[in-house]
C-alpha positions as CSV (number, residue, x, y, z in Angstrom):
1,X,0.0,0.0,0.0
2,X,1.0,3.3,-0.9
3,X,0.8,6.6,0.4
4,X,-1.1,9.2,-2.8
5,X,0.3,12.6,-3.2
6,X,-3.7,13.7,-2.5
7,X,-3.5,11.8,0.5
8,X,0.2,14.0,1.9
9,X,-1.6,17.4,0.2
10,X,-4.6,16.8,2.3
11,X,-2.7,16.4,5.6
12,X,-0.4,19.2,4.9
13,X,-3.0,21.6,3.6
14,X,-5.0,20.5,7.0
15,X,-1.7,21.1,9.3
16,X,-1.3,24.8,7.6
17,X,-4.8,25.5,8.8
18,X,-3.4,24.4,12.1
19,X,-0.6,26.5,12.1
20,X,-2.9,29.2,11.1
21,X,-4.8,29.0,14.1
22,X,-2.1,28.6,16.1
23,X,-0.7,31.9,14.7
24,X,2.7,29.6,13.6
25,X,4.5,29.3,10.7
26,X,5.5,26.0,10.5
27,X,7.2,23.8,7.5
28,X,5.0,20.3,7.1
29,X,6.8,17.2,5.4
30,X,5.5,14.1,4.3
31,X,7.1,10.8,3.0
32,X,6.6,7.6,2.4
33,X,7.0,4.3,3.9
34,X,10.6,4.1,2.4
35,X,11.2,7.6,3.8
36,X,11.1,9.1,0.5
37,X,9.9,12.7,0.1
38,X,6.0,12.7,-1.6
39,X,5.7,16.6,-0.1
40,X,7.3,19.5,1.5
41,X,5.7,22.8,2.3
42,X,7.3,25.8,4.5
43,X,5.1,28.5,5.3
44,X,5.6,31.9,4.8
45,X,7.7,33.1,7.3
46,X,8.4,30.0,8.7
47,X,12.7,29.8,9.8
48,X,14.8,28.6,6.8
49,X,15.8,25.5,8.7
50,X,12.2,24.1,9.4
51,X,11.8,21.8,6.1
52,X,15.1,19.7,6.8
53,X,13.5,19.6,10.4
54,X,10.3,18.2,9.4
55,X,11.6,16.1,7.2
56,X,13.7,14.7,9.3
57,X,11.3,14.1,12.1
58,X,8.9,12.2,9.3
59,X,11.9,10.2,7.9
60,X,12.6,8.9,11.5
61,X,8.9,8.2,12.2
62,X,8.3,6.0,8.8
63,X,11.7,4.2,8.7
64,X,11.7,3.2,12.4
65,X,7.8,2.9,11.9
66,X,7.5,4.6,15.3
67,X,6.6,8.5,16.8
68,X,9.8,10.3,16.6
69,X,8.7,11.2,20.3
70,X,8.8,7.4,21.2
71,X,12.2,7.3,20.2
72,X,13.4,9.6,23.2
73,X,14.2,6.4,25.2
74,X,16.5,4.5,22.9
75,X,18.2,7.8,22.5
76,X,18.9,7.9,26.3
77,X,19.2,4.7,27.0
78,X,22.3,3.9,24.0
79,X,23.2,7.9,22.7
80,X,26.5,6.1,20.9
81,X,24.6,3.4,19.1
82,X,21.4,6.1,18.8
83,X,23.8,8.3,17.2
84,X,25.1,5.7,14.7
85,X,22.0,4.4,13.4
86,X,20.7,8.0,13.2
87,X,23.4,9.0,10.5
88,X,23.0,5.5,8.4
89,X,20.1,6.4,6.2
90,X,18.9,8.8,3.8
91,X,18.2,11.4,6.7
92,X,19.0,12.0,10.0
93,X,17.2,9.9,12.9
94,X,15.5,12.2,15.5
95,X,14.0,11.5,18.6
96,X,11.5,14.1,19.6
97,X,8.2,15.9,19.1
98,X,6.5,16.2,16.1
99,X,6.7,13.4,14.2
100,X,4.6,10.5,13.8
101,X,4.3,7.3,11.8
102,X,1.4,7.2,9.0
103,X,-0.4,4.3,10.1
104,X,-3.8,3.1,8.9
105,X,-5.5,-0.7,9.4
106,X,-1.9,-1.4,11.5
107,X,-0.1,-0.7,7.7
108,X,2.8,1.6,8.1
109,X,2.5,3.8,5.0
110,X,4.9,7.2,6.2
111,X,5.7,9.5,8.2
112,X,4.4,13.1,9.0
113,X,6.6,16.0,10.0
114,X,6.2,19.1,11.8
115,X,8.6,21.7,12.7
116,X,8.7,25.3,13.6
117,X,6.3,25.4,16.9
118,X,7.3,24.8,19.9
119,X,7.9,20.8,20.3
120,X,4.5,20.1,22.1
121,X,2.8,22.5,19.8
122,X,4.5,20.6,16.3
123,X,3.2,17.1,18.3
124,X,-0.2,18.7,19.1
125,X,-0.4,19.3,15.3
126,X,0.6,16.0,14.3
127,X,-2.0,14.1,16.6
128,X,-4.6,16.4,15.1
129,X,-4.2,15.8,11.7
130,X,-3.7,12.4,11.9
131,X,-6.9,11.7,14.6
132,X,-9.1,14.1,11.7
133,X,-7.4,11.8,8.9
134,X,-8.3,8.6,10.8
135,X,-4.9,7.3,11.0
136,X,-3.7,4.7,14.0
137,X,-2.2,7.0,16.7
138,X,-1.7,3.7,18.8
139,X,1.4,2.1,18.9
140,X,3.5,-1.1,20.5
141,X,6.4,0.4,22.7
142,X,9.9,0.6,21.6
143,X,11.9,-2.2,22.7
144,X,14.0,-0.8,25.1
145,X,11.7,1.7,26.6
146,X,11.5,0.7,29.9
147,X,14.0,-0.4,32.6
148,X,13.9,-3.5,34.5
């Protein structure tokens, strides 16, 4: 299953009205399961650096096929090995707010990024979108996450 380009202009168009409301100008990326780029929008006024940002934060939510913000753990538990992995692919891997895994009948199809709010208001967005879109916002826990 693939992720449509109308599909990635409907969530970004829908995360700019966010933004709007939010009185934010934020830079929305979205790619697909592979990680590869289907859109990228930066809104006017928005800081130059917010699309590599987003990008990045939807990269690492569709090739590790979990919320960038569930990724926080691994990244404290192992920063060395964190750090490795997180230069190996096409993208950096981030762990924080603001980017989530495009997930729909438990079939990991992308990865949504947001970036120029603050990091709960980029996640707020993300949840948003993705809840109106009827995407899976559920997901397993990292391995990892908790210590015994």
């Amino acid at each position: 299953m693939t992720l449509q380009f109308h599909d990635a202009r409907a969530l970004v168009d829908d995360a700019r009205s966010r933004a709007l409301e939010l009185g934010k100008a934020l830079s929305m990326a979205v790619v697909d399961y592979g990680g590869f780029v289907v859109l990228i929008e930066r809104m006017d006024g928005a800081r130059p650096m917010t699309p590599d940002i987003a990008l990045s934060k939807a990269y690492s939510a569709a090739v590790m096929q979990r919320p960038t913000q569930m990724l926080e753990n691994w990244r404290n538990s192992d920063p060395v090995f964190f750090t490795q992995v997180g230069r190996m692919g096409q993208h950096p891997i981030v762990a924080t707010k603001g980017g989530y895994t495009l997930k729909r009948d438990g079939v990991i199809l992308g990865g949504l990024g947001i970036s120029g709010g603050s990091p709960d208001e980029d996640q707020r967005v993300c949840e948003d979108v993705l809840r109106a879109a009827g995407f899976d916002l559920e997901f397993p826990e990292w391995a990892g996450a908790r210590k015994h």
